[in-house]
TIVOKE-141122 format. One line per 3 residues: number of its first residue (from 0); their letters; for each residue x, y, z of C-alpha. Coordinates in steps of 0.05 Angstrom, whole numbers. Each point is the difference from the previous one (the first is absolute). Layout:
<sites>
NUM	A	X Y Z | ...
</sites>
This chain:
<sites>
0	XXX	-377 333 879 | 24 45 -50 | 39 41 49
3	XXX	33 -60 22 | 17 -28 -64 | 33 72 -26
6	XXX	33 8 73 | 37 -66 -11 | 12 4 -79
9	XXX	42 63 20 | 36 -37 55 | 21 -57 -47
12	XXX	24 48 -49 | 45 38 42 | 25 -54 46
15	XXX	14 -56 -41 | 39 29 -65 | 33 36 42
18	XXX	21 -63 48 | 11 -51 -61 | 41 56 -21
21	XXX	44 17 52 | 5 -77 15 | 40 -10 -65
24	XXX	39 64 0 | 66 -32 13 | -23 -59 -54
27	XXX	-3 57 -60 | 38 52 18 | 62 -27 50
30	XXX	59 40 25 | 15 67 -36 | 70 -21 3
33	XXX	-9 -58 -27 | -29 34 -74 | 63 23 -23
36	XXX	36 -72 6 | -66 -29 -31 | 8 47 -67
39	XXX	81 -21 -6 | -10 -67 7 | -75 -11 -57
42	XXX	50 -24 -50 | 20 -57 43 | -68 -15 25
45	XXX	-25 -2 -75 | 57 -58 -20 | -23 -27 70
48	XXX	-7 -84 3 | -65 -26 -20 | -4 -30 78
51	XXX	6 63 29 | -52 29 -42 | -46 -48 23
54	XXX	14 7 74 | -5 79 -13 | -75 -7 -34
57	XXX	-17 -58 54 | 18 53 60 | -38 51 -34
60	XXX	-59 -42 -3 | 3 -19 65 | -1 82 12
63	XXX	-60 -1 -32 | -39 -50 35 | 14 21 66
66	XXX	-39 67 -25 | -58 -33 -29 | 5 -53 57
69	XXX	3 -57 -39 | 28 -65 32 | 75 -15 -14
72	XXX	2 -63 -50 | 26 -65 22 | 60 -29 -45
75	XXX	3 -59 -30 | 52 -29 54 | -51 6 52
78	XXX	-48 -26 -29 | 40 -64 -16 | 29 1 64
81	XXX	-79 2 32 | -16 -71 -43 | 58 -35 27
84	XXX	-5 14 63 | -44 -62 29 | -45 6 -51
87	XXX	-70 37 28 | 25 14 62 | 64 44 -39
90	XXX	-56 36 -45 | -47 12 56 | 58 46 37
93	XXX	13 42 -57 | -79 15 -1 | 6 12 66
96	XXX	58 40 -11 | -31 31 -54 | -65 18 23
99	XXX	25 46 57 | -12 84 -14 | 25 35 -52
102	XXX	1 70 40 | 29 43 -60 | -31 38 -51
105	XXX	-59 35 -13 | -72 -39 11 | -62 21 9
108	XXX	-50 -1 69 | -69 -35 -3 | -36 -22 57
111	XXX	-87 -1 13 | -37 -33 43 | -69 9 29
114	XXX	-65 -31 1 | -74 8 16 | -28 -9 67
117	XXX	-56 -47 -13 | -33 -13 73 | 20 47 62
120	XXX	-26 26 63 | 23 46 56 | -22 34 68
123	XXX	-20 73 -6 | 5 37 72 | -67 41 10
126	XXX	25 25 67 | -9 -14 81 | -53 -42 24
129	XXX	-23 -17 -78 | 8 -69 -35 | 53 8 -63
132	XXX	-23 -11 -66 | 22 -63 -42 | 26 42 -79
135	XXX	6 -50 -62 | 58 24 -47 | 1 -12 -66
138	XXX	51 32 -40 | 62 -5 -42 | 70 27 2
141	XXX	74 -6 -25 | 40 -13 64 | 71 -3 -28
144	XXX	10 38 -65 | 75 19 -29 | 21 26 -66
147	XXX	66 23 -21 | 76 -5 -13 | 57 -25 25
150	XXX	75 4 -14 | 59 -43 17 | 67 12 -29
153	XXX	62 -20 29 | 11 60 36 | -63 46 -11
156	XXX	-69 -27 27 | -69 45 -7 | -76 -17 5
159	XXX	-59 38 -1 | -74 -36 18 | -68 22 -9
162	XXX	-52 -10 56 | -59 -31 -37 | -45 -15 79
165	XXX	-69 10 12 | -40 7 63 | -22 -58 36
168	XXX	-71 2 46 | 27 -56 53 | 60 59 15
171	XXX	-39 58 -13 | -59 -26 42 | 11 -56 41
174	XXX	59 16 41 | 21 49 53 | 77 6 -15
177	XXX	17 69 -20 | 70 -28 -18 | -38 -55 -45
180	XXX	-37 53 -42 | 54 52 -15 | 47 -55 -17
183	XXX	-54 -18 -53 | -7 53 -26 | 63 44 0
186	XXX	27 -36 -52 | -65 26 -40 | -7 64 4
189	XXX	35 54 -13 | 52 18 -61 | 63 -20 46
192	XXX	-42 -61 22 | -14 -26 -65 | 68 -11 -18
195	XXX	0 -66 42 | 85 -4 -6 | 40 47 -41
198	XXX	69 -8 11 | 76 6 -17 | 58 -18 22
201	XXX	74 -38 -8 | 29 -69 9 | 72 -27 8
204	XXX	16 -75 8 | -76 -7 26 | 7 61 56
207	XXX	-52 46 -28 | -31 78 25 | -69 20 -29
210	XXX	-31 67 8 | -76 17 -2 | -57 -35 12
213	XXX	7 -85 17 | -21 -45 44 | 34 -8 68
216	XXX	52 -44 19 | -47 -38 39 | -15 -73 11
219	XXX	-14 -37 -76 | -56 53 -11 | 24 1 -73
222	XXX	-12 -81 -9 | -76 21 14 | 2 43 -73
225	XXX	-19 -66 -44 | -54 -44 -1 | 21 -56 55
228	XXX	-48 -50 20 | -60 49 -34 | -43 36 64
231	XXX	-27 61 -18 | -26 41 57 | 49 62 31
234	XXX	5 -44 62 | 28 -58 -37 | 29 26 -67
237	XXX	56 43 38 | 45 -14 61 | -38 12 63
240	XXX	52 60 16 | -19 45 -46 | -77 -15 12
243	XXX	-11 16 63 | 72 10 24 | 45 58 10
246	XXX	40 -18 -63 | -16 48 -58 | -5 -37 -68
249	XXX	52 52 -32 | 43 53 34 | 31 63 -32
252	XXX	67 -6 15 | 68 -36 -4 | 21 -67 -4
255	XXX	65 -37 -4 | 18 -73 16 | 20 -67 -29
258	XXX	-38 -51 -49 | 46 -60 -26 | 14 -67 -6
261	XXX	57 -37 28 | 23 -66 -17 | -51 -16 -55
264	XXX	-69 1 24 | 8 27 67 | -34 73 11
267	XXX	23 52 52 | -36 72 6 | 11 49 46
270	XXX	-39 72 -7 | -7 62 38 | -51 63 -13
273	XXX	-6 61 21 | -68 31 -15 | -50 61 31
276	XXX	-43 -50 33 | -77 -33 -5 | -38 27 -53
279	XXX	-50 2 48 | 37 64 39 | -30 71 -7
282	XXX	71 24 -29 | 7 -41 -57 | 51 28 -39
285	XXX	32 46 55 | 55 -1 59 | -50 -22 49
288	XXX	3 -83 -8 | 60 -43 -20 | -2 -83 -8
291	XXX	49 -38 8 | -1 -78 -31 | 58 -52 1
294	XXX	-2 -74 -13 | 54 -64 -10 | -23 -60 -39
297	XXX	19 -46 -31 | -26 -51 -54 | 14 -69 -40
300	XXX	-31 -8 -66 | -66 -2 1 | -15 -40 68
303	XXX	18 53 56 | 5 66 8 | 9 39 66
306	XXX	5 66 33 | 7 24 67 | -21 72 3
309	XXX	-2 61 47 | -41 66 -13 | 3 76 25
312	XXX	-40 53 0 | -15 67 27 | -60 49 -10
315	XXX	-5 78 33 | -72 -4 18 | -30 64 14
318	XXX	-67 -16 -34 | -19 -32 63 | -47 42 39
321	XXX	-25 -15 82 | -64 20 16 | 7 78 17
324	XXX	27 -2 -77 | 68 15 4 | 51 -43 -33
327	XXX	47 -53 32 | 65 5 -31 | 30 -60 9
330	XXX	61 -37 -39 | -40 -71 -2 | 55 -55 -26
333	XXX	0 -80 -23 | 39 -53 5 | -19 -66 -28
336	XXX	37 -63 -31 | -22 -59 -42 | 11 -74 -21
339	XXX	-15 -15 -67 | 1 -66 -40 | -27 -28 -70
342	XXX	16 -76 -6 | -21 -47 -57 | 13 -71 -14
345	XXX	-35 -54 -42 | -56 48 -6 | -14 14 70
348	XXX	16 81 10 | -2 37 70 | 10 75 1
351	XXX	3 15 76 | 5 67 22 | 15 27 76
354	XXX	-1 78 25 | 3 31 67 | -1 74 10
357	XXX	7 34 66 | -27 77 -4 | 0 70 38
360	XXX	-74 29 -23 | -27 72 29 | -60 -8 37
363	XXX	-55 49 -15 | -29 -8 74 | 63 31 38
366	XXX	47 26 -48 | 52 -50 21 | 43 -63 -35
369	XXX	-23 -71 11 | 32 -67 -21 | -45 -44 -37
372	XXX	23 -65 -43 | -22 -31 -55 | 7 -70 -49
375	XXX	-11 -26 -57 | 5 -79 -19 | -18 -32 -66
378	XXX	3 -69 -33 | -18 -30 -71 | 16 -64 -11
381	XXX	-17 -26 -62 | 11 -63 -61 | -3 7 -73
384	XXX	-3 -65 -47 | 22 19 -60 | -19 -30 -67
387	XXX	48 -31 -61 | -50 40 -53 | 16 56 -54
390	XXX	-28 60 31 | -28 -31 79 | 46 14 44
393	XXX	-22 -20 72 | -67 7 41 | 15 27 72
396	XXX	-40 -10 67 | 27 44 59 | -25 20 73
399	XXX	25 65 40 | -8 26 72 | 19 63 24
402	XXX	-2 26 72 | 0 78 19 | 19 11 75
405	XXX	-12 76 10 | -69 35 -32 | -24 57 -17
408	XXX	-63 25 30 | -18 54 -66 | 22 17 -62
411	XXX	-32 67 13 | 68 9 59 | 65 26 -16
414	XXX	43 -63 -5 | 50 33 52 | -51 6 50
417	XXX	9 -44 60 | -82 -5 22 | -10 -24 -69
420	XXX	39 -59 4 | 2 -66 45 | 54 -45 9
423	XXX	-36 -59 30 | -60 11 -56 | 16 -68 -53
426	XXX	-25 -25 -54 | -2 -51 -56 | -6 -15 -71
429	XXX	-8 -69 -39 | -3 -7 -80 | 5 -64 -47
432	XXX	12 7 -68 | 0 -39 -60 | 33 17 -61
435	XXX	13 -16 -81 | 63 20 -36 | 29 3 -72
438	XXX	69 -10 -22 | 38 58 -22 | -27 21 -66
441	XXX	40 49 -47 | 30 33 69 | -74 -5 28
444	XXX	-31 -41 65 | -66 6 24 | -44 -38 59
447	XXX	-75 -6 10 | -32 -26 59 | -44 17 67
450	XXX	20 30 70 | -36 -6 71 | 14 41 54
453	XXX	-31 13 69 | 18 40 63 | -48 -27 63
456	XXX	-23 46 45 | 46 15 62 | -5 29 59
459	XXX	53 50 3 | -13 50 57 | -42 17 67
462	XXX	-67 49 -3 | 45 48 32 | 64 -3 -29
465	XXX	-12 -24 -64 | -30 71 -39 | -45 55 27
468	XXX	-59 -36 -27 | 11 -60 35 | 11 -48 -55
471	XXX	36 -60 20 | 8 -44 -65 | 24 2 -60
474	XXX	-54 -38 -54 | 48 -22 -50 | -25 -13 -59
477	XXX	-7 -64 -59 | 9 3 -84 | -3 -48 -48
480	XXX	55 30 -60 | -7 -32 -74 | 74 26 -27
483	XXX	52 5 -47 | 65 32 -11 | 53 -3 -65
486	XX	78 26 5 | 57 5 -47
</sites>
């Protein structure tokens, strides 16, 4: 922990003086032309009106809280203007207006949430022609943990996160997704890996480019980094994509795209990255692997947003090896797309989430390229009642389902290798969740509450085309989660 605390402390102070900065160069220093006039004309400026005086020191403050990110102040006008328009419904549109973003400045990252598994059981396979044996888990863990910095000047942005994620027994011991595992736990280990997000980049008239490492441009995986309707479990706490999917949760890489509003409260984003792939690949960090993510979306307020997104990757895979032991070098590639939606209105939310991948993988059996297919379909609908009380904010009850058409036999298998996976294997997950929420509190928000999740046992192959041991289900699993979570 220690590591990670000094690995980040140097990030932020390298990164963000140097962005806040930069940011205000032209703010303090302006043209170098522009000096000499400045010096001829101080006499004037010091007989200068008392009204331009004032609109000099009100621009400079307004220089000033775009650095520390503070939120511009409404005039008096406004505010006049709010209370006679139609009375309540006048002041309720300037809260509204009011209340959306303030994306400038420099704020910091908080975000925990984990729980304890109080009641759990799994199936352990002992092998052909034995009876499985039925595991109780009992343990704890932080499933979404982020500390850190972030930066947003007008034309300067920056961030750099902290990993703070555990390991989890239902991933580490009751699945058989390679892809679910690593995913877990790439973003733990590892120097490079414990620096969750560490970026920097540049932003005109809401077009930005960021370098390092970020999350994708991919579906609304970044609405999943707050505490939503509260369930705490890796299958439920993140988007289903970057679970078990062939999405990484960050990419080293380069993004660029478009994030603004038009015509008041209307949102359109548009994003494209170029990374080196799945942090799952053997060449992590090399030429071998490259990702490519894109989405369009679009989003009003706080009752929609949208994305449609398409996904492509490539991974040299000569870590595959037949049977005689040598190695089947094969250029496997993905291409997948996704429909993703968060709704909420009058309480009720629904965070739907669709992905479909078609895939080349090698196949360990004859050194050739087969087609296989995947997807991936989620849904969390939800209602909050919220409370007119100091410091209750709402208590939240929500149900999810999530299907998984395409299944992996091991997570022993490379993830590339054809025998090890089975497109007509599916199965199912379904969770309820009840929650308790504060209000915001001095910047803070935190949630309480308890989690149930359960995968049934499915049938998901034939004795002899399932795995060479003849196992033809998958045993699922069932936990009971007591949670809770806080963010700033």
């Amino acid at each position: 922990m220690f590591k990670k605390m000094l690995t980040l402390l140097f990030a932020v102070l390298f990164v963000v003086p140097f962005v806040a900065a930069a940011d205000d160069f032209d703010d303090d220093f302006g043209d170098f032309e522009e000096d000499g006039e400045e010096a001829e004309d101080a006499e004037e400026d010091e007989d200068a009106p008392a009204p331009a005086k004032a609109k000099e020191k009100s621009e400079s403050d307004a220089a000033m809280r775009d650095l520390m990110g503070e939120p511009e102040e409404k005039s008096a006008s406004k505010k006049e203007k709010s209370s006679g328009k139609n009375g309540e419904d006048g002041a309720a549109e300037e809260e509204a207006k009011s209340s959306a973003p303030a994306l400038k400045g420099l704020k910091p990252i908080l975000l925990v949430k984990g729980g304890f598994t109080a009641f759990g059981q799994y199936k352990r396979w002992n092998g052909v022609g034995t009876t499985p044996s039925t595991m109780n888990t009992m343990f704890g863990s932080v499933d979404e943990g982020l500390l850190g910095l972030e930066y947003m000047g007008k034309h300067v942005i920056a961030k750099g996160t902290l990993n703070l994620r555990t390991d989890n027994a239902l991933i580490s011991e009751a699945v058989h997704n390679p892809l679910m595992e690593e995913n877990l736990h790439s973003v733990q280990n590892g120097i490079a890996n414990v620096l969750y997000e560490l970026y920097g980049g540049v932003k005109f008239y809401d077009v930005f480019i960021k370098a390092g490492k970020m999350l994708p441009e991919y579906g609304l995986i970044d609405t999943y980094q707050e505490l939503g309707m509260g369930f705490a479990t890796p299958f439920l706490t993140r988007s289903l994509i970057v679970v078990e999917g062939f999405v990484p949760e960050t990419d080293a890489g380069l993004s660029l795209g478009y994030n603004g509003i038009l015509k008041k409260d209307h949102n359109l984003f548009v994003g494209l990255t170029l990374g080196t792939g799945s942090n799952k690949s053997e060449f992590w960090y090399s030429n071998k692997t490259m990702g490519l993510y894109g989405r369009v979306g679009y989003g009003f307020k706080e009752y929609i947003k949208a994305a449609v997104t398409f996904q492509y990757r490539q991974d040299f895979s000569n870590v595959i090896k037949t049977s005689d032991g040598s190695p089947v070098n094969k250029e496997v590639d993905l291409i997948g797309f996704g429909v993703h939606l968060k709704g909420a209105v009058a309480g009720f939310e629904m965070p739907v989430s669709f992905d479909y991948n078609k895939m080349k993988m090698a196949s360990s059996s004859d050194g050739n390229k087969h087609k296989t297919d995947g997807m991936l379909l989620s849904l969390a609908p939800g209602y909050a009642y919220h409370f007119k009380h100091d410091w209750i904010d709402k208590v939240s009850v929500a149900v999810r389902f999530d299907l998984v058409k395409g299944v992996y036999i091991s997570k022993y298998a490379n993830y590339l290798d054809s025998i090890n996976f089975r497109s007509k294997g599916l199965i199912y997950r379904i969770g309820a969740t009840a929650n308790f929420f504060t209000k915001e509190l001095a910047g803070f928000r935190g949630m309480t509450g308890l989690t149930f999740i359960m995968q049934p046992k499915n049938k998901v192959g034939t004795a002899d085309a399932y795995n060479e041991e003849g196992r033809v289900h998958d045993y699922g699993f069932m936990a009971i989660v007591l949670q809770a979570g806080a963010e700033y």
